[in-house]
C-alpha positions in Angstrom: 11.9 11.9 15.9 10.7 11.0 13.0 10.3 13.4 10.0 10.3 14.3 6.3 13.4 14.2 4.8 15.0 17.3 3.1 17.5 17.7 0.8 20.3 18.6 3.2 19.6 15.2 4.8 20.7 13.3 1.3 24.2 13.0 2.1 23.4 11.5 5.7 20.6 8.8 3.7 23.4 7.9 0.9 25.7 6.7 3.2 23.2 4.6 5.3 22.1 3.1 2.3 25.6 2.1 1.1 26.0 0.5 4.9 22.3 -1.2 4.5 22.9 -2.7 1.1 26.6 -3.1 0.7 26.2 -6.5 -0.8 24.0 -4.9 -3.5 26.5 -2.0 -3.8 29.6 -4.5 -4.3 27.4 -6.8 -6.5 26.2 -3.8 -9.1 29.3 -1.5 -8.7 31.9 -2.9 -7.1 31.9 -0.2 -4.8 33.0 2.4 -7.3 29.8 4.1 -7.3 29.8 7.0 -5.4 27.4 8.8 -2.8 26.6 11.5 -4.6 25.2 9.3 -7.7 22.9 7.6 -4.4 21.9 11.3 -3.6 20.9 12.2 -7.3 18.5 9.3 -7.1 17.0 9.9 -3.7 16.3 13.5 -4.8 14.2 12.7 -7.3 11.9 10.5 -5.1 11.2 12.8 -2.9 10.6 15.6 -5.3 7.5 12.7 -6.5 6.4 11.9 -2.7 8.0 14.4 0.1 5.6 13.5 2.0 6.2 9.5 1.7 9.9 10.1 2.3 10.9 10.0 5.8 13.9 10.2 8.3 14.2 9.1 11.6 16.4 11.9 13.8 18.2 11.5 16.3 17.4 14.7 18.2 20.4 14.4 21.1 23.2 15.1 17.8 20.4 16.0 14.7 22.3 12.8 13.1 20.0 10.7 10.4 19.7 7.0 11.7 17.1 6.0 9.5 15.0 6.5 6.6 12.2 4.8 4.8 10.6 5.7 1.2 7.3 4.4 0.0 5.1 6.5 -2.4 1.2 5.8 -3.3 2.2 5.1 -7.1 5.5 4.3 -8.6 4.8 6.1 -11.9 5.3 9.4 -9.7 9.2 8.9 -9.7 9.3 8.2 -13.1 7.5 10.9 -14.4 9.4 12.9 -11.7 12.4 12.0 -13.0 11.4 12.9 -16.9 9.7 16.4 -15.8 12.9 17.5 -14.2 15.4 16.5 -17.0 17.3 13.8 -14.5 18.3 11.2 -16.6 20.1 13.2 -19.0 21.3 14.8 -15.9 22.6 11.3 -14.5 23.5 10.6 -18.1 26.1 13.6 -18.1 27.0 13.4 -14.9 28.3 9.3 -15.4 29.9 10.1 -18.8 32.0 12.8 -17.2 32.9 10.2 -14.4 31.1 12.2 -11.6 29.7 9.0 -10.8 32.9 7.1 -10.2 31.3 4.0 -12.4 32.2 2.8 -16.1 29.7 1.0 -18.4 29.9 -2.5 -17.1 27.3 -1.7 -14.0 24.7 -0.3 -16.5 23.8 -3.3 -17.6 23.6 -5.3 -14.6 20.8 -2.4 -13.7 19.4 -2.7 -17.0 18.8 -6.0 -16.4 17.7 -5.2 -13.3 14.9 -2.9 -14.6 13.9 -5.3 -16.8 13.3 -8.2 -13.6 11.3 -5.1 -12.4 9.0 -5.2 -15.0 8.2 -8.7 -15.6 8.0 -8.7 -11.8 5.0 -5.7 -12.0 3.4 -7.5 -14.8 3.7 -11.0 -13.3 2.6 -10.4 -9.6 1.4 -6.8 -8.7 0.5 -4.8 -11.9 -2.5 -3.5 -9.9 -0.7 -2.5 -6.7 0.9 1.0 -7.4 1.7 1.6 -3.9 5.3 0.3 -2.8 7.8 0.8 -0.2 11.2 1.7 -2.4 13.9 1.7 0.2 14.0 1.7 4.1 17.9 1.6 5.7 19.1 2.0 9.2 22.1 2.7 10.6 24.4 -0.4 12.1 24.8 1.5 15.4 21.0 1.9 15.8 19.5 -1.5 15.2 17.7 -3.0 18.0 16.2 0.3 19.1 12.4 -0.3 16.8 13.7 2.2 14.6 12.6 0.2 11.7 9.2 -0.5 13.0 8.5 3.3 13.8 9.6 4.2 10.1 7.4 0.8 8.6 4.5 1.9 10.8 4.7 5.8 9.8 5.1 5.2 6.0 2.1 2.8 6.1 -0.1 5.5 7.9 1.1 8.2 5.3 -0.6 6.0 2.5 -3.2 4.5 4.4 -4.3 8.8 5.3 -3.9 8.7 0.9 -6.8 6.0 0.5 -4.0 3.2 -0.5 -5.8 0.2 -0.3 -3.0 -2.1 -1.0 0.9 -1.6 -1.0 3.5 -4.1 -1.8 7.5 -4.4 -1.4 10.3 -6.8 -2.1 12.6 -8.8 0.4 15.5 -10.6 0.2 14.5 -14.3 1.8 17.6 -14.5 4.3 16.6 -10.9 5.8 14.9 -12.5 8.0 14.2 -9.7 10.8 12.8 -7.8 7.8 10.4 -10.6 6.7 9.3 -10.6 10.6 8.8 -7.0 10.6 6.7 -7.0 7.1 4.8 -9.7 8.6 3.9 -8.1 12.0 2.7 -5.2 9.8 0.5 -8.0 8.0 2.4 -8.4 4.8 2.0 -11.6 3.5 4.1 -13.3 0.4 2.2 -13.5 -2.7 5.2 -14.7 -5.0 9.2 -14.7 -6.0 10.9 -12.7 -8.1 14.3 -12.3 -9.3 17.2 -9.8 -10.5 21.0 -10.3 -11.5 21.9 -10.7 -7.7 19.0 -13.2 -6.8 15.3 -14.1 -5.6 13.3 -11.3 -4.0 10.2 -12.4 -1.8 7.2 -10.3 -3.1 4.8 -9.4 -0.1 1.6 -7.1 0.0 -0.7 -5.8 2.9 -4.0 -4.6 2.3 -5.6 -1.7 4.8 -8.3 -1.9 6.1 -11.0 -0.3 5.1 
C-alpha cells in the first residue's frame, strides 16, 4: 500500500536510507552520523510537500519497505526549513554531539551544496520540480516496489500542473537509470559532487 508518510514512520525511512546509500553514508560520515540527524532532515521535507512524500507499506506487518520524496519546487524545503527555525536546530543539535558527527563531514556537504548549485544553474535552473530521495529496502527489491513509488510521485505532480521534473543518478545504478528511463526520463547532462558524477535526467508530462 502505498501512502503518505508520517512522522512516526521517520525512524523506519532513516534506516532504509542508511541501507540504500551506505556508500554515500561511509563516504560523507564515515558512518558516525546517526539516524536521528537522517530523521531531522526528512521532517522537514515533508512539512514542505506531505503530500509528495510517500511510503510504501507493507500491510501483512505495517513495516515501511519503501519511500520516495519528490516535491513541485525545491525552494519549498528551503524555506521550510528557515520558517521552522531547523538549522539552528540541526546546528545545536550537532554541536552538542546529538548527531554523532565532528566538523570534518560539514565540509564535504558544503561542498556538496555548492556542486548543487552550479548543477541548478548549469543544467536545470528552470526545472523546480525534482525527485529528492527514493530508498527500498534490500529484502524487497524485485517486487516493483520502486516502480509503484516512481509512478505515484510522478502522478502527485503531474495532478500539480508540473510540466517538467528532474533527478540525479549515479551512472553504475543501472536498474535505476532503466527505471527513470521506462518512466521517460532522458539524460540532459553530468554533474558532479565530492563522491563523483551524477547523471542529470528530466521527463516532461504530457500535456
Amino acid at each position: 500500500m502505498i501512502r503518505c508518510a508520517k512522522f512516526s514512520d521517520l525512524p523506519q525511512i532513516a534506516q532504509i536510507f542508511r541501507e540504500a546509500f551506505s556508500d554515500s553514508i561511509e563516504f560523507y560520515f564515515e558512518n558516525k552520523i546517526k539516524n536521528s540527524a537522517i530523521e531531522d532532515i526528512f521532517k522537514v521535507v515533508i512539512i514542505a510537500e506531505p503530500h509528495g512524500f510517500l511510503v510504501y507499506e507493507d500491510e501483512e506487518n505495517k513495516k515501511i519497505a519503501g519511500y520516495i520524496c519528490v516535491v513541485r519546487d525545491i525552494k519549498r524545503v528551503w524555506i521550510a526549513a528557515i520558517l521552522t527555525l531547523s538549522f539552528l536546530k540541526w546546528t545545536i543539535k550537532w554541536f552538542l554531539g546529538l548527531y554523532g558527527f565532528g566538523i570534518r563531514p560539514i565540509w564535504k556537504i558544503l561542498s556538496n551544496k555548492l556542486d548543487f548549485f552550479r548543477f541548478q544553474t548549469r543544467y536545470a535552473n528552470e526545472i523546480s520540480a525534482q525527485i529528492l530521495s527514493i530508498g527500498t529496502l534490500k529484502n524487497y527489491r524485485g517486487k516493483s516496489i520502486g516502480t509503484k513509488l516512481v509512478e505515484a510521485g510522478l502522478e502527485f505532480l503531474k495532478s500539480k500542473g508540473v510540466k517538467e521534473v528532474k533527478l540525479e543518478v549515479r551512472p553504475d545504478n543501472l536498474p535505476a537509470i532503466r527505471l527513470y528511463k521506462k518512466f521517460g526520463f532522458h539524460q540532459i547532462g553530468m554533474s558532479r559532487d565530492p563522491q563523483g558524477k551524477w547523471i542529470v535526467m528530466k521527463k516532461s508530462f504530457k500535456q
